[in-house]
C-alpha positions as CSV (number, residue, x, y, z in Angstrom):
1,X,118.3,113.8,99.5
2,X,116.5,110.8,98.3
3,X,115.6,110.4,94.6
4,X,112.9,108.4,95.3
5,X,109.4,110.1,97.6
6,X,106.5,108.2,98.2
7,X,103.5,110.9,99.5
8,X,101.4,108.8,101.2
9,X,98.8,108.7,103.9
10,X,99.5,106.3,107.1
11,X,96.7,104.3,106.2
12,X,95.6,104.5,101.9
13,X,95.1,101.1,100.8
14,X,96.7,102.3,97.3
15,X,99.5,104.0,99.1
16,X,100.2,100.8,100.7
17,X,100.8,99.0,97.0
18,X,103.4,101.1,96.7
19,X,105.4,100.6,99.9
20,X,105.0,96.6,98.9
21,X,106.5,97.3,95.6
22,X,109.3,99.6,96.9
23,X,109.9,97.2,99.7
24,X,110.3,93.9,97.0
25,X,112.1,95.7,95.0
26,X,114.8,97.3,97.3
27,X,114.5,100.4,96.4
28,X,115.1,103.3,99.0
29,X,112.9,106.1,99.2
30,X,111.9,109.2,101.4
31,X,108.3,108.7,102.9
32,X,106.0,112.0,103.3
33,X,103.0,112.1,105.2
34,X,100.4,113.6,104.1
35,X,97.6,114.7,106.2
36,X,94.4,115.0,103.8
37,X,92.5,117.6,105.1
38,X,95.2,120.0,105.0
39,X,97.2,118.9,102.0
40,X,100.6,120.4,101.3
41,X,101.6,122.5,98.1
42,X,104.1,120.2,97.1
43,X,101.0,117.2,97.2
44,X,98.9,119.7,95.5
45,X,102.3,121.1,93.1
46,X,102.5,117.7,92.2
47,X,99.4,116.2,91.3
48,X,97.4,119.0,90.4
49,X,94.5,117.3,88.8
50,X,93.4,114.8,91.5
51,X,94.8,116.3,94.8
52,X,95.5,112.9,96.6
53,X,97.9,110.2,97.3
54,X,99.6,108.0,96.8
55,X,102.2,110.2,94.9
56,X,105.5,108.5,93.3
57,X,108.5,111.7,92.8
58,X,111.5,110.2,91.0
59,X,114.6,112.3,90.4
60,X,111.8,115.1,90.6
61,X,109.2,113.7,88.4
62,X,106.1,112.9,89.8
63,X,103.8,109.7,89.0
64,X,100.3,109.3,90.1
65,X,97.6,107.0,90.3
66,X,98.5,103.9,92.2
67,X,98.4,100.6,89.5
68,X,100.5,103.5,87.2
69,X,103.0,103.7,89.6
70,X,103.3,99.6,90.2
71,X,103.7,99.4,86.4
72,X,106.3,102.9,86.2
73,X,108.4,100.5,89.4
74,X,108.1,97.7,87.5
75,X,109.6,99.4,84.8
76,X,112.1,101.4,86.0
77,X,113.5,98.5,88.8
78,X,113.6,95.6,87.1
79,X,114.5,93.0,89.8
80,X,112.0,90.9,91.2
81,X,109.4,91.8,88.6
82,X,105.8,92.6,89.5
83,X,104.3,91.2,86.2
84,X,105.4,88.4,83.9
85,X,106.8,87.8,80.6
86,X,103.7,86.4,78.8
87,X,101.8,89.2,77.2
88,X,98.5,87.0,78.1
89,X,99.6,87.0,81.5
90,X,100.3,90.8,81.9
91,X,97.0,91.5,80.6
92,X,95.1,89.3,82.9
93,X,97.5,90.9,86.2
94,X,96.3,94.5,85.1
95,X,92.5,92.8,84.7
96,X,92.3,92.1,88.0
97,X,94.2,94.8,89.4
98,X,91.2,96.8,88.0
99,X,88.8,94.6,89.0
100,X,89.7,94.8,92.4
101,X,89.7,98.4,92.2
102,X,86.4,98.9,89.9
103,X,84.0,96.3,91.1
104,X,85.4,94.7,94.5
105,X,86.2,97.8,96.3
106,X,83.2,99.7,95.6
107,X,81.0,96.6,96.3
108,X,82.7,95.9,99.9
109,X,82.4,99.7,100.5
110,X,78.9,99.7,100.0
111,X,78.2,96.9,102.6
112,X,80.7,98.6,104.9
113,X,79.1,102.1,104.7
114,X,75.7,100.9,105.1
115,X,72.6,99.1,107.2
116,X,70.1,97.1,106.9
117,X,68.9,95.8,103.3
118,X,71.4,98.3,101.5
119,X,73.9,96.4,103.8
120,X,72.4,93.3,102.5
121,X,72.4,94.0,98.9
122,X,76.0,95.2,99.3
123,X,77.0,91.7,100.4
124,X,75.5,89.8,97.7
125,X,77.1,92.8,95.1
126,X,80.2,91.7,97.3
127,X,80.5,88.0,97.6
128,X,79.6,88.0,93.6
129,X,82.9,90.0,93.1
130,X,84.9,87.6,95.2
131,X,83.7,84.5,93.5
132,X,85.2,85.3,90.2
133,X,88.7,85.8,92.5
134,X,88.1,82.9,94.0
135,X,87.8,80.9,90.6
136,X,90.7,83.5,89.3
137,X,93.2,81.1,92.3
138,X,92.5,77.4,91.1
139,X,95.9,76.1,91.2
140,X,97.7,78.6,92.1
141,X,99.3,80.1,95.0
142,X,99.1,83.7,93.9
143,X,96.8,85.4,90.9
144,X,99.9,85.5,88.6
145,X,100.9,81.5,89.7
146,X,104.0,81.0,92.3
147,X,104.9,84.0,93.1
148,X,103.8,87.2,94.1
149,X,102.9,89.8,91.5
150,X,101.1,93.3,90.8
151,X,97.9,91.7,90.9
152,X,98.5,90.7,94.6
153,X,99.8,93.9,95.5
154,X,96.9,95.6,93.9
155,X,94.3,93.7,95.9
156,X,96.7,93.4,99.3
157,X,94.1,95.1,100.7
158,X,91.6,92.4,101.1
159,X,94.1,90.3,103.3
160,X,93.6,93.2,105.8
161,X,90.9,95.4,105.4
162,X,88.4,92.9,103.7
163,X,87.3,90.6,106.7
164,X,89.0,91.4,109.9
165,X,88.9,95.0,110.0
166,X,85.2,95.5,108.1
167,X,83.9,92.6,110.4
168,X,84.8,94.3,113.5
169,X,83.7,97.5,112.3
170,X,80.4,96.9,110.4
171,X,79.7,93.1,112.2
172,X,79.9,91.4,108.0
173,X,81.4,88.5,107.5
174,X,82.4,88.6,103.7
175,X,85.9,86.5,103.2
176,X,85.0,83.1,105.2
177,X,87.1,80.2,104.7
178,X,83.6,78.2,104.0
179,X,82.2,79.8,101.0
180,X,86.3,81.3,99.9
181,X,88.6,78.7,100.7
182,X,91.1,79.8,98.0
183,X,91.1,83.5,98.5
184,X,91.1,82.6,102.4
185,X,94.5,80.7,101.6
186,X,95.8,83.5,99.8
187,X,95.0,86.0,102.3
188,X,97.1,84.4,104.7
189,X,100.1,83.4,102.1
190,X,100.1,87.3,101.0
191,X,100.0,88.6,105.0
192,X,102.8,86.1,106.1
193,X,105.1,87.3,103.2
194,X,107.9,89.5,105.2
195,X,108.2,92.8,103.1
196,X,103.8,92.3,103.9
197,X,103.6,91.7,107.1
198,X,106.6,94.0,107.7
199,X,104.6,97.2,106.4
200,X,100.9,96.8,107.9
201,X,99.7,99.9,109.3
202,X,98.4,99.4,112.9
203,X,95.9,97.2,113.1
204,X,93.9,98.7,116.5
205,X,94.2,102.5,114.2
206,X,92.6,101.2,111.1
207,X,89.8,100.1,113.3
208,X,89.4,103.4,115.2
209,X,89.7,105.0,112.0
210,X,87.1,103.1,109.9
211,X,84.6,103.3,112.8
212,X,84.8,106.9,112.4
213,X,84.2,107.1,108.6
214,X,81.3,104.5,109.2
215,X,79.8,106.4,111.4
216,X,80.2,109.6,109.4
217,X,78.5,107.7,105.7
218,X,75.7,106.3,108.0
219,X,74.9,110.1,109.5
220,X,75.2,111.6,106.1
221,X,72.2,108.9,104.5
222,X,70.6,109.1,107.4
223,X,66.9,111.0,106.8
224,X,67.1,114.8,108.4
């Protein structure tokens, strides 16, 4: 029996954080799939308050929340360390691990899930977010410097769901090499990295799958 478990879903963007950290780290584990709408006791036995994934068990001891788990890895595994020395510089990593997932996240999901000028405002909301990332990369190769780090695991998600995927989907165009040249970079840098590009979920799914939950926010705002 492993004493690592990651309980995950095929396609949660915070699950996926995870994986990458696991992955960079070298640290085997025992993956369980979790399907959402019927969620096993052991999901719900071990993370009783919020009832989702992703969901860390080590040596029977569960951790939740995804950036608590990259910090409990970091922690625990200490080779090839997610965050760096400098207490400056493993505050700003957790700053815009949570800005990624308090302002750009919701911002892009707000544009995604809607039409017409909603969609519109989302966009600006949106490409505001992205512009402080964008300043965030001057110089640098990756948001902690040289090499990858938590807060390029935390906002992984950008590199795949953030243009390609949403632009398919929802026809908006938010990451363009035009107005983001740096965070365009870096989206490329990040998806080329081997234990990355090794662990994307299916591409052709993840836009079957957000089509569906497009179509599901647009029917439920849409006037009865």
């Amino acid at each position: 029996m492993a004493e690592v478990k990651l309980f995950r879903t095929w396609s949660s963007r915070f699950a996926l954080r995870i994986v990458w950290a696991l992955k960079l780290k070298g640290v085997p584990y025992e993956t369980i799939y979790e399907d959402l709408s019927n969620k096993s006791p052991l999901l719900l036995q071990y993370n009783p308050i919020h009832k989702k994934v992703p969901v860390l068990v080590h040596n029977g001891k569960p951790i939740v929340e995804s950036l608590v788990i990259l910090e409990y890895i970091d922690e625990t595994w200490k080779e090839n360390p997610l965050l760096p020395e400098d207490p400056l510089e493993r505050a700003a990593a957790r700053f815009w691990a949570k800005f990624g997932d308090e302002k750009v996240l919701p911002s892009i999901w707000e544009s995604f899930t809607s039409e017409g000028k909603e969609q519109e405002e989302g966009i600006v909301k949106a490409k505001e977010n992205l512009k402080y990332l964008e300043e965030e990369l001057k110089g640098k190769k990756f948001f902690g410097g040289e090499k990858l780090g938590l807060a390029d695991i935390a906002l992984g998600w950008l590199a795949l769901y953030g243009n390609s995927v949403f632009e398919d989907v929802a026809g908006i165009k938010l990451l363009t090499e035009e107005e983001f040249p740096l965070l365009s970079a870096w989206k490329l840098t990040f998806a080329d990295a081997p234990i990355i590009k090794d662990n994307w979920p299916s591409r052709d799914k993840l836009v079957a799958k957000f089509q569906a939950t497009r179509e599901d926010h647009l029917l439920k705002k849409a006037p009865k």
